[in-house]
LUMSEZA-471532 format. One record per residue: residue in three letters; x, y, z of N, C-alpha, C in turn. Coordinates in pm, 1 decimal, padded with zeros to 6 digits. Layout:
BEGIN
+------+----------+----------+----------+----------+----------+----------+----------+----------+----------+
: kepa :      nxx :      nyy :      nzz :     caxx :     cayy :     cazz :      cxx :      cyy :      czz :
+------+----------+----------+----------+----------+----------+----------+----------+----------+----------+
:  ALA :        X :        Y :        Z :        X :        Y :        Z :        X :        Y :        Z :
...
+------+----------+----------+----------+----------+----------+----------+----------+----------+----------+
% end
This chain:
BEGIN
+------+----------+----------+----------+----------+----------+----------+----------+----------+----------+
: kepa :      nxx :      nyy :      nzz :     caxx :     cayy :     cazz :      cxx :      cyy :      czz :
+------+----------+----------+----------+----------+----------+----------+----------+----------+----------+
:  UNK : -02503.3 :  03960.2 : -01288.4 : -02386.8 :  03876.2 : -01293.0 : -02406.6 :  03769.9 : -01399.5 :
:  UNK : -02306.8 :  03753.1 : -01453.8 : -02298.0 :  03657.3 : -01622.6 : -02275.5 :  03517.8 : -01546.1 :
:  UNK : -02424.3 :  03446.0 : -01521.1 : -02415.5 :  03276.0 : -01509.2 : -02336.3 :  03226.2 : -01555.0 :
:  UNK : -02257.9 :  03219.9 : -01680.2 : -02128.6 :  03155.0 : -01796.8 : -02036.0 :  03155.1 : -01763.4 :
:  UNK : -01995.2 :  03287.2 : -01627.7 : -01880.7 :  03302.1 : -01618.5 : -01800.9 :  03202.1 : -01517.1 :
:  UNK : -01684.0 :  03152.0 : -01555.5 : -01602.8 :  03023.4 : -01466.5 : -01615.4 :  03087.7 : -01302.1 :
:  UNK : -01613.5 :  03012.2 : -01238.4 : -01625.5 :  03016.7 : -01137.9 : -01468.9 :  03044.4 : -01053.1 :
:  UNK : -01397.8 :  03120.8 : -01038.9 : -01272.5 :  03113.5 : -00952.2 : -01225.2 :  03003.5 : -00894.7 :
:  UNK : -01126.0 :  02944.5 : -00932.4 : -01062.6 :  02807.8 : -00834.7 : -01068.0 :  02875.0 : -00688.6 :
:  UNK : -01112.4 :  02767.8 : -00598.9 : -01044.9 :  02750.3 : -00454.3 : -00980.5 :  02692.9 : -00435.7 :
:  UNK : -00830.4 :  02737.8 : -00354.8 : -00764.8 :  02626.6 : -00294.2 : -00792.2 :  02529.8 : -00154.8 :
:  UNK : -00944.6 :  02498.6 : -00168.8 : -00971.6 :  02427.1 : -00089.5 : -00893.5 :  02307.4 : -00036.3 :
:  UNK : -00915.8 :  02212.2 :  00103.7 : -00864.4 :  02093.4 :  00075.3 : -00958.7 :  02035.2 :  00067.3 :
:  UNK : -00885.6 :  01883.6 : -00024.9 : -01027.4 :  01750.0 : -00030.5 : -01032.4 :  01665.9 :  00101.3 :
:  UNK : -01123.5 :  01658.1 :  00106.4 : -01161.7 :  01542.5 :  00242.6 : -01088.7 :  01432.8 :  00200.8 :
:  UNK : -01044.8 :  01331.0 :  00256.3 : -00973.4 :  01214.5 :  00230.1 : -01048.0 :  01138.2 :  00194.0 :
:  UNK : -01127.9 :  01131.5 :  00290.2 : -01267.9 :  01029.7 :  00218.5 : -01296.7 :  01005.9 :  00056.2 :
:  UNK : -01283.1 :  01155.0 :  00012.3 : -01352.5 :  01172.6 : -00127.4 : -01217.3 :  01163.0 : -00215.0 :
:  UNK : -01092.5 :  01169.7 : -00158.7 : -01005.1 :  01150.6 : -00273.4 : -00970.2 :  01030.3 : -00305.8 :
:  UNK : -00995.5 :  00993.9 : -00364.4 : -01001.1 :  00826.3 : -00429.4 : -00867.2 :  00827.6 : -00494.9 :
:  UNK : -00819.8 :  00909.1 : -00547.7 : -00695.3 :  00880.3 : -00634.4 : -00595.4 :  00880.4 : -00533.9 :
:  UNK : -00612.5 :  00933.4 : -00415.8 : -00505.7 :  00945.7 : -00270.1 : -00504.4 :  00804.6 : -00198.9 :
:  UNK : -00648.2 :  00788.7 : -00194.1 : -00683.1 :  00597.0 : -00174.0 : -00590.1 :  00546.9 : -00191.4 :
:  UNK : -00626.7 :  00543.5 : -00327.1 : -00576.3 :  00437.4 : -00455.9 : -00399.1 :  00432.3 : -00397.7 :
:  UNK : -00391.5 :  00526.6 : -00464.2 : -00158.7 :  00553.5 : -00450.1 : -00174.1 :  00500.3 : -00308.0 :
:  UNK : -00194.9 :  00601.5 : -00185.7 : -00143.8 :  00506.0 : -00082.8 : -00189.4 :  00354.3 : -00063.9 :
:  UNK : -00310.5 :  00305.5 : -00042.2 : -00320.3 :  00164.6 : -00018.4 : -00232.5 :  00064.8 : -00132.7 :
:  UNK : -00206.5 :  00139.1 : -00231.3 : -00096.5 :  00052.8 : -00281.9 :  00050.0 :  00026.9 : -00237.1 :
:  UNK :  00084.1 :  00160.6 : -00155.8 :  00201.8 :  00188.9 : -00101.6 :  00162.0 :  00077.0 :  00039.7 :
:  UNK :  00088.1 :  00108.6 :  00089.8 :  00064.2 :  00019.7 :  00217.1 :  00103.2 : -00154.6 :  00179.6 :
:  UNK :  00059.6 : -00159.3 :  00074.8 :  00037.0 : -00314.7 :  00066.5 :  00169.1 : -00333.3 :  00018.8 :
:  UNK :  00222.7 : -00261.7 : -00101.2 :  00407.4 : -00264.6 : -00071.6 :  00501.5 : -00240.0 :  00035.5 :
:  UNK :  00450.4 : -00153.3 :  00137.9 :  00532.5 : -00232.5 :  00277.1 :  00489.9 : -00266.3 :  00323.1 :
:  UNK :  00330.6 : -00338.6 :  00332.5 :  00345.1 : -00449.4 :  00389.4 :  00447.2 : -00583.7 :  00345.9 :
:  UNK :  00483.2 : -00621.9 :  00203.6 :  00575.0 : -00713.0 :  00132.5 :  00670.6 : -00678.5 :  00162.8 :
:  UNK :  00727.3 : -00579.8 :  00185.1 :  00875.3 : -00524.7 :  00158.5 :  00929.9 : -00573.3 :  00334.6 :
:  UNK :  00802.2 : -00561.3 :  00447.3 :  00830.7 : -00615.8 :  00554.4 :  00899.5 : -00758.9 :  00572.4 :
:  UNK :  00864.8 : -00858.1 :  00523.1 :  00904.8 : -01006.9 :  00493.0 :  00993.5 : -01009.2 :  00451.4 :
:  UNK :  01057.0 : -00917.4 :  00394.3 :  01200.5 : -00914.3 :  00258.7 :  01261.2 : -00882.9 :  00364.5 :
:  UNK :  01258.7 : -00756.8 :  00484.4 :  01339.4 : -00636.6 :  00560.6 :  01405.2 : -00764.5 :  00692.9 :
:  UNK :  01305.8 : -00859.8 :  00694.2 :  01346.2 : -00948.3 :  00771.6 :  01431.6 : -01110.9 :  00724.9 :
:  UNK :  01437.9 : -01077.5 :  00600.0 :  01532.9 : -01188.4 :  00523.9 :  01662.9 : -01203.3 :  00543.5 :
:  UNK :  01718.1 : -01370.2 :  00545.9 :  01857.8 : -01365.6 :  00617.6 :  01959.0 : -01282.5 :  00549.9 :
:  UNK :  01919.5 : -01260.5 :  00407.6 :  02017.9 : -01164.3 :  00328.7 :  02040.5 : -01031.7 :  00393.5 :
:  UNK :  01960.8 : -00965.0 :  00423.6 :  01971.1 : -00847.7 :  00536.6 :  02033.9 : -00817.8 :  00613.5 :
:  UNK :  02008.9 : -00966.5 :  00674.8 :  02058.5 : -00990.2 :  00780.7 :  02248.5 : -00984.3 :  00759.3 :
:  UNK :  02266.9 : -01058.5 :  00675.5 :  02400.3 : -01091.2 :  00651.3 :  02448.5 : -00938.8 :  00578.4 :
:  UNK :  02378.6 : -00859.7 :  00518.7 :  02395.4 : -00733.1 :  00464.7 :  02472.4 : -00682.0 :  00579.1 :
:  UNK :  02407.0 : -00639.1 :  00693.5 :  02444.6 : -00589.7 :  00820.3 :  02529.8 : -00668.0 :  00875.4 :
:  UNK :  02584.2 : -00766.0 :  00864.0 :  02672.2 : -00847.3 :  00951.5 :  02777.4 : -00785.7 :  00869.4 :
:  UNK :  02787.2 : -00794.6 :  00749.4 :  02907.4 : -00765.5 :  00695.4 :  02930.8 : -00605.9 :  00673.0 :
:  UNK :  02873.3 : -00515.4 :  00672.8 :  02885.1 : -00348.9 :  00666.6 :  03021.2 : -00328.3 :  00799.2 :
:  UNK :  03072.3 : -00267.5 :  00701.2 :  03202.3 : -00204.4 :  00827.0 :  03092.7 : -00117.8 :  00927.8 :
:  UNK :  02971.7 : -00057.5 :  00909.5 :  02877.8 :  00029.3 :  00961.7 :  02785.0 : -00012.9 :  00956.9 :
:  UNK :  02748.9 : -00114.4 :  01064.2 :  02595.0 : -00166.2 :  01053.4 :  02462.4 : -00029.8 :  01110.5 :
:  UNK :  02482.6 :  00022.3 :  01180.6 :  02424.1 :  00142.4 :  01214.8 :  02385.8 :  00214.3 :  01065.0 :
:  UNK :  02488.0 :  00264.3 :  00985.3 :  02446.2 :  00312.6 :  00870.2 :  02357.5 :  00261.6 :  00760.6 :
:  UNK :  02355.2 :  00133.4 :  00790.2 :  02271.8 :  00051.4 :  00714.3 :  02148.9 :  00031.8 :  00758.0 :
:  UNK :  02133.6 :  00011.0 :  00886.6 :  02008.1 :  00040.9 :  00981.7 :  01901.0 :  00154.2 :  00942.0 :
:  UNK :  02036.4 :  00258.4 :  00974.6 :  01965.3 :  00396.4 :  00956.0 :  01923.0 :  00456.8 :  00814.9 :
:  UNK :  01994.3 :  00386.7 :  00701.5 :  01927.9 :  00409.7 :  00566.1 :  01813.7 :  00296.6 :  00541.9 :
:  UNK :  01785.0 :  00214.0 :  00600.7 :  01666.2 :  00163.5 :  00593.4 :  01545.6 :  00224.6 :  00691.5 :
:  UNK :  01606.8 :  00251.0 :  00765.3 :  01506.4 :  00360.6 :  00826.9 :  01439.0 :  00510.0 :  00793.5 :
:  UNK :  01556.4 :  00534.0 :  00709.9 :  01524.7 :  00667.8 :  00632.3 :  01444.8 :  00648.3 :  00464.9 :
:  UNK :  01455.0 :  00517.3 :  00466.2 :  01401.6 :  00502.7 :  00337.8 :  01270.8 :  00482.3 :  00356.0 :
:  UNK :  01212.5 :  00410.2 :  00524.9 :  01077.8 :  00370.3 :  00509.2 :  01029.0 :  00473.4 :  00557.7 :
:  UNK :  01088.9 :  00576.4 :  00618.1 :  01052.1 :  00716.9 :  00685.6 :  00981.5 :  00813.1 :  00546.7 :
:  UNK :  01026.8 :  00826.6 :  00405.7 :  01039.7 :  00886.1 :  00310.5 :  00868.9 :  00803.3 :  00271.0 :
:  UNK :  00885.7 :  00662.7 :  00304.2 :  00732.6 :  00656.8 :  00222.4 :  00649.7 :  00618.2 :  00313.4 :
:  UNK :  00620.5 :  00734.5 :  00389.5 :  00518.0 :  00695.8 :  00503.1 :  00375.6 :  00756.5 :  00422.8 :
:  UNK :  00257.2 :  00682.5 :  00520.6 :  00191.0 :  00742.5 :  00473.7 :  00110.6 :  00853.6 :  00548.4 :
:  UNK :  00015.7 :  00965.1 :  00512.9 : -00022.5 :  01037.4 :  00618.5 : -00133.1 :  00947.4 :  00698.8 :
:  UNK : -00154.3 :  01048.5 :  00804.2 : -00227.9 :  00978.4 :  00921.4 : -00337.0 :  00936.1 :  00890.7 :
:  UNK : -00398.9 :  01112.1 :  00820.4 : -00573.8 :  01050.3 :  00785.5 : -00562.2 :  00932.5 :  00667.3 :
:  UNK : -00484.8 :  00946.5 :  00567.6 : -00516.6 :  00797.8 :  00481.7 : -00468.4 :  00677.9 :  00549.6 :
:  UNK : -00387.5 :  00674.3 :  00645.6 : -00416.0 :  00563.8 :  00741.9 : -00534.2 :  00499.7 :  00802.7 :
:  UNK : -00585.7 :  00621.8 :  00881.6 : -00761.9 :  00606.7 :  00919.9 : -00827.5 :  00545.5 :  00829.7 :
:  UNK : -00813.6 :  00625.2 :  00706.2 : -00954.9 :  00649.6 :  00626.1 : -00920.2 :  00485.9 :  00547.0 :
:  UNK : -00793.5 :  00451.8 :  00522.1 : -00771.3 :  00268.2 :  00467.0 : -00786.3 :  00191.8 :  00573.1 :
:  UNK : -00750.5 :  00229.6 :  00704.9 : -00775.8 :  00095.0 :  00769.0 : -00951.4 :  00064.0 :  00829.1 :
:  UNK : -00994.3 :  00175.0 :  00831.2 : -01176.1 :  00214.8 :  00816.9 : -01229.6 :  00105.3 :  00706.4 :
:  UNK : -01145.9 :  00126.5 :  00560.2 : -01181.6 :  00046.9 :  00480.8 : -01145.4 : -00089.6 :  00430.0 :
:  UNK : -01039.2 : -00125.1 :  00545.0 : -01007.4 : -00272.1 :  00543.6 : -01126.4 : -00341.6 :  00613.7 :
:  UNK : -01154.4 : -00225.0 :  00734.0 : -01254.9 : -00347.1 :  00856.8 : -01379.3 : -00337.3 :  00769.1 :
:  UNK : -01397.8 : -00231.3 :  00693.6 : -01503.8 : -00263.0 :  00681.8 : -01529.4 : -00370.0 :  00515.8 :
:  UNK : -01440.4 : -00366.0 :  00470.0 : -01452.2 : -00483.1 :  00350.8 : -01494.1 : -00631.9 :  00381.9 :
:  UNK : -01365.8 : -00625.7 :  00513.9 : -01395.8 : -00749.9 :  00655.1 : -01525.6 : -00746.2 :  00657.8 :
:  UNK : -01576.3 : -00636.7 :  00724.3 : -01694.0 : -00683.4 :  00750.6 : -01834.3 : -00719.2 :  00688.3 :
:  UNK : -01778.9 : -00624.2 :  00554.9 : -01914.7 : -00699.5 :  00427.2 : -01899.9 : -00836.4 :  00395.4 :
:  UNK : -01770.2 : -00922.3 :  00425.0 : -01728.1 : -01030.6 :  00339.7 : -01796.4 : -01111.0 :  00489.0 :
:  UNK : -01788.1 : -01058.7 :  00611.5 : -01878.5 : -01140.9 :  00695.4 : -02061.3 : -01137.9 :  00738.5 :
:  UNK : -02074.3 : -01041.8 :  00766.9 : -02233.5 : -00983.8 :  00744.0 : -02274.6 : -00992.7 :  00619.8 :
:  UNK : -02387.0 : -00995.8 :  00664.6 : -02472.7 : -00951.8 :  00520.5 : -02527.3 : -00829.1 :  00540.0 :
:  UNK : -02501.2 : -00747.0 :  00461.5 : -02483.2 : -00569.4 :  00412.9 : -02533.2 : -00536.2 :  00324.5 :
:  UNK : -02640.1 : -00481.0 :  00284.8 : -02652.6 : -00423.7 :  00117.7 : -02567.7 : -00292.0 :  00079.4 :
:  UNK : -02542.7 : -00270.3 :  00001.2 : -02458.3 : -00149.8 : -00084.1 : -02557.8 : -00017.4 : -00019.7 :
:  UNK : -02673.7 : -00000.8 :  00007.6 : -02750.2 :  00084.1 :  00054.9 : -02745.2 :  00157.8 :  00151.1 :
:  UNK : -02678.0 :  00038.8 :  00295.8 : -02665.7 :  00075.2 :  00379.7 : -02497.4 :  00122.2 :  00431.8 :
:  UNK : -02427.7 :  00154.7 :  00305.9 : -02289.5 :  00205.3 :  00288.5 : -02330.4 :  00336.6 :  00262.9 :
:  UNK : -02209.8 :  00440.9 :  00311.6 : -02234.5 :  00621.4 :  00206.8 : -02129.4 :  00587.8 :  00069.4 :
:  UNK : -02169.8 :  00679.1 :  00004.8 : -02126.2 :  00733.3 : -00110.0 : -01946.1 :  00710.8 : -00103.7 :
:  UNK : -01892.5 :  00765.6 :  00005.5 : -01756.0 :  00754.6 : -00006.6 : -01684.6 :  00668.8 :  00020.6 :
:  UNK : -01753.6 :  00578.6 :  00118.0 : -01712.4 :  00406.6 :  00147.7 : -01700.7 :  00354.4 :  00038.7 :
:  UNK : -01857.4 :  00370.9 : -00001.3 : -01831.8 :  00223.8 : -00184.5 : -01726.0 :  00297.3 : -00302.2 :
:  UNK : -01692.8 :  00443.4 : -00287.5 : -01589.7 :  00501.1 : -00391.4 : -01449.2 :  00438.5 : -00280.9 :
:  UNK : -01459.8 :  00446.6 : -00154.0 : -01318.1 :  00411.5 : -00127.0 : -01276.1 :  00281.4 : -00133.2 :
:  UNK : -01372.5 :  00180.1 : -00130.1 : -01378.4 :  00029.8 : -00131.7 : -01322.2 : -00028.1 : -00301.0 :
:  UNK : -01374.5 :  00081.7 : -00369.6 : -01361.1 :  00056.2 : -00497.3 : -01224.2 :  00055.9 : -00509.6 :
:  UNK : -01198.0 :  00225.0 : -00472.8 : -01068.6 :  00244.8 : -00528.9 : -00889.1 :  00136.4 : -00447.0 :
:  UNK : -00972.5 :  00077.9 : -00337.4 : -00873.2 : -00000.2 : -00261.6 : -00870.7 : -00177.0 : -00298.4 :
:  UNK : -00981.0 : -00155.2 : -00402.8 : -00994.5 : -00281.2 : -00504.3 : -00901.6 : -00239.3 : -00598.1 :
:  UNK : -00901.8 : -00133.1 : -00672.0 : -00787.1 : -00097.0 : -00767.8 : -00685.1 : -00160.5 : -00694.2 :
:  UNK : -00639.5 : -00046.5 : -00587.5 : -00476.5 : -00083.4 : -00579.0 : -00453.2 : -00209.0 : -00498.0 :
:  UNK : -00530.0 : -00304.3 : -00473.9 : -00518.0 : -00449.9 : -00465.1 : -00500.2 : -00470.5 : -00580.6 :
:  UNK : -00539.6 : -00451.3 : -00692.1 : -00535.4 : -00526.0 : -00837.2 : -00427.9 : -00510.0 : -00920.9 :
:  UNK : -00389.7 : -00374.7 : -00833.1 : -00214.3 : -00348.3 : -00949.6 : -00136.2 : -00403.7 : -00870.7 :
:  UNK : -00189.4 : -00409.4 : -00703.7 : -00002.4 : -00474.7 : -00649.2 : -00012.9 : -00640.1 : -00670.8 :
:  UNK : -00178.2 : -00700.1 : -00700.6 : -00102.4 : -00842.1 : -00714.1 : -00096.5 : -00867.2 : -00866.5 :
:  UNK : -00069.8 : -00768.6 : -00959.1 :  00000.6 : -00731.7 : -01135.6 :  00132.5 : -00761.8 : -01100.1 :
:  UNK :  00148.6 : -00661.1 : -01013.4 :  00305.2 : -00611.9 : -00970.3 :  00405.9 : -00696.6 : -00906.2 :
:  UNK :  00351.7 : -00814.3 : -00837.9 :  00389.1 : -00882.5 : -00749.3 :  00335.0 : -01040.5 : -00783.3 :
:  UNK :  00447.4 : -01061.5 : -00703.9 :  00412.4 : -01230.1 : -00717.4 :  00455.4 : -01312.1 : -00568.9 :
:  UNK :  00401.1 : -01452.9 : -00540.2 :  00407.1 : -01481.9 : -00388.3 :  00480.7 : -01613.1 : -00449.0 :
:  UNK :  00573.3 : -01614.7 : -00326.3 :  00696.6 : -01752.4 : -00344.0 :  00575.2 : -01863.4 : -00324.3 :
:  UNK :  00592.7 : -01980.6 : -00405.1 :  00518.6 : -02097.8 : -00347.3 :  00582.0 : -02174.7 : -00266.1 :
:  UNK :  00691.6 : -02134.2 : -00187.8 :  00767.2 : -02226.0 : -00092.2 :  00735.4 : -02115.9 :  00050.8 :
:  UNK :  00734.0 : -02002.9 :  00064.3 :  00754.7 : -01921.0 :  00191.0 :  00628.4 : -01786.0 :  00189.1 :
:  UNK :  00600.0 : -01816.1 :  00051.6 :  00441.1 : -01727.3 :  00039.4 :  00534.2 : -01556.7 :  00044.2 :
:  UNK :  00631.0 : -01526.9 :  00056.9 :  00708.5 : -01400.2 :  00046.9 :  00667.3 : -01336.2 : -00080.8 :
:  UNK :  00655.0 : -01207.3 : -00095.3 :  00582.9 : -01136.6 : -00183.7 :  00734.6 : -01059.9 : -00251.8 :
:  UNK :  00709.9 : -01082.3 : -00363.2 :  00800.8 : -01040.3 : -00436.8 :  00755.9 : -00999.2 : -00583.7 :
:  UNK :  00827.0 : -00863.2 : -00616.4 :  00808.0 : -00796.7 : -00734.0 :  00792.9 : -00867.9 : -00825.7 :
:  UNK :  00754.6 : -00860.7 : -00957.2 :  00755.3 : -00958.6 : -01080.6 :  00838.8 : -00869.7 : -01193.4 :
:  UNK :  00975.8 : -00935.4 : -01174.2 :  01044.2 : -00846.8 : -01256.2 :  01095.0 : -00971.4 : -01368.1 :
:  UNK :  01123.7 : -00929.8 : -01469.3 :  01227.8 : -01036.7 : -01558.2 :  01336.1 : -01132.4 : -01505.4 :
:  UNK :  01412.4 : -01024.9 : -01413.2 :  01541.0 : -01069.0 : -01369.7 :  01496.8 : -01168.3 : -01231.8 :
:  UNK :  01414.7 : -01161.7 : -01145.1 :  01373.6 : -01209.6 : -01041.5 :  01381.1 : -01334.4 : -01066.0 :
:  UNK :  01410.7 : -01414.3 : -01076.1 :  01435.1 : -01538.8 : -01082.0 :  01389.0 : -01650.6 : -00911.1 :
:  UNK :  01439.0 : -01542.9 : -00821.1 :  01445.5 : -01640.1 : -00692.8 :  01352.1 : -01548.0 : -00585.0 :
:  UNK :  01327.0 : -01592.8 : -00502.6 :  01280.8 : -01580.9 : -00389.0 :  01337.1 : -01452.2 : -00320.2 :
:  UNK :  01314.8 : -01344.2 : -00253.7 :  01374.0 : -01238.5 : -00197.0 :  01434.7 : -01339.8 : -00066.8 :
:  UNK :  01346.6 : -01363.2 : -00008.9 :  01332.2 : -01432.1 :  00171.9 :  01391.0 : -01554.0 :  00157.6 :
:  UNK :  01354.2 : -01674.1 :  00087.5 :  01352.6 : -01798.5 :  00084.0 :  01539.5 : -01876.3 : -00042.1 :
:  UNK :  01529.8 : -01751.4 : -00106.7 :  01646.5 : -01765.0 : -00210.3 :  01581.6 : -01902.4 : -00289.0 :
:  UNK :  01475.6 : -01970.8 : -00268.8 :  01417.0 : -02083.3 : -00392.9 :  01376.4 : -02009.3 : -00542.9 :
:  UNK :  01358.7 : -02032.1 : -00612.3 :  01363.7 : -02045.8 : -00782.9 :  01203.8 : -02011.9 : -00742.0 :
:  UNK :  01113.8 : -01939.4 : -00803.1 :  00967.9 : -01905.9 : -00846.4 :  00982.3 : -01964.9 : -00958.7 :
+------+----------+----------+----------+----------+----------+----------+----------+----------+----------+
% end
């Protein structure tokens, strides 16, 4: 048999653990609804739905919208595994040694997508509400004050 020769793809699956780029995208998605939560509860919303001839429909397309970016279960596990345990390096004292291989790649990669959503985002200095950093943004999602 010819050693040189490519090896056949498998359509294996990746462990979650080891996909770092799956990390990465969801814990960024996480940390955008977590923000988008504070906004969902803003009086504008609120008044959105007061005024809909169909408040139900409005309900229910916000429900279908956060339904669309859920995330799966195991990268739920496998990020909130790596929240407690960030917690818990920032309280213990831990060496990098006594971590595996896929913790310090997942720790890493959930440092990434901390680092693009606070690029992406900006926090009101009146109500701490997390809001996109767009050109046009001028005000507050929650608070309606001037950033």
């Amino acid at each position: 048999m010819n050693s040189l020769a490519p090896i056949p793809s498998s359509p294996r699956p990746v462990p979650v653990c080891a996909d770092t780029g799956g990390i990465e995208r969801f814990a960024y998605q996480l940390f955008c609804q977590a923000g988008e939560d504070g906004a969902r509860r803003s009086r504008s919303a609120t008044r959105l739905a007061a005024a809909a001839l169909d408040p139900q429909r409005v309900e229910e397309a916000a429900r279908n919208a956060s339904e669309q970016a859920t995330i799966p279960l195991a990268y739920q596990l496998w990020i909130s595994h790596l929240l407690w345990l960030e917690d818990v390096l920032h309280t213990l004292e831990c060496r990098p040694a006594e971590l595996t291989a896929v913790e310090l790649a997942g720790l890493q990669a959930l440092a990434r997508a901390r680092s693009r959503f606070l690029r992406s985002h900006q926090f009101c200095p009146h109500c701490d509400a997390v809001n996109p950093r767009t050109r046009s943004a001028a005000r507050c999602r929650r608070c309606q004050k001037e950033l």
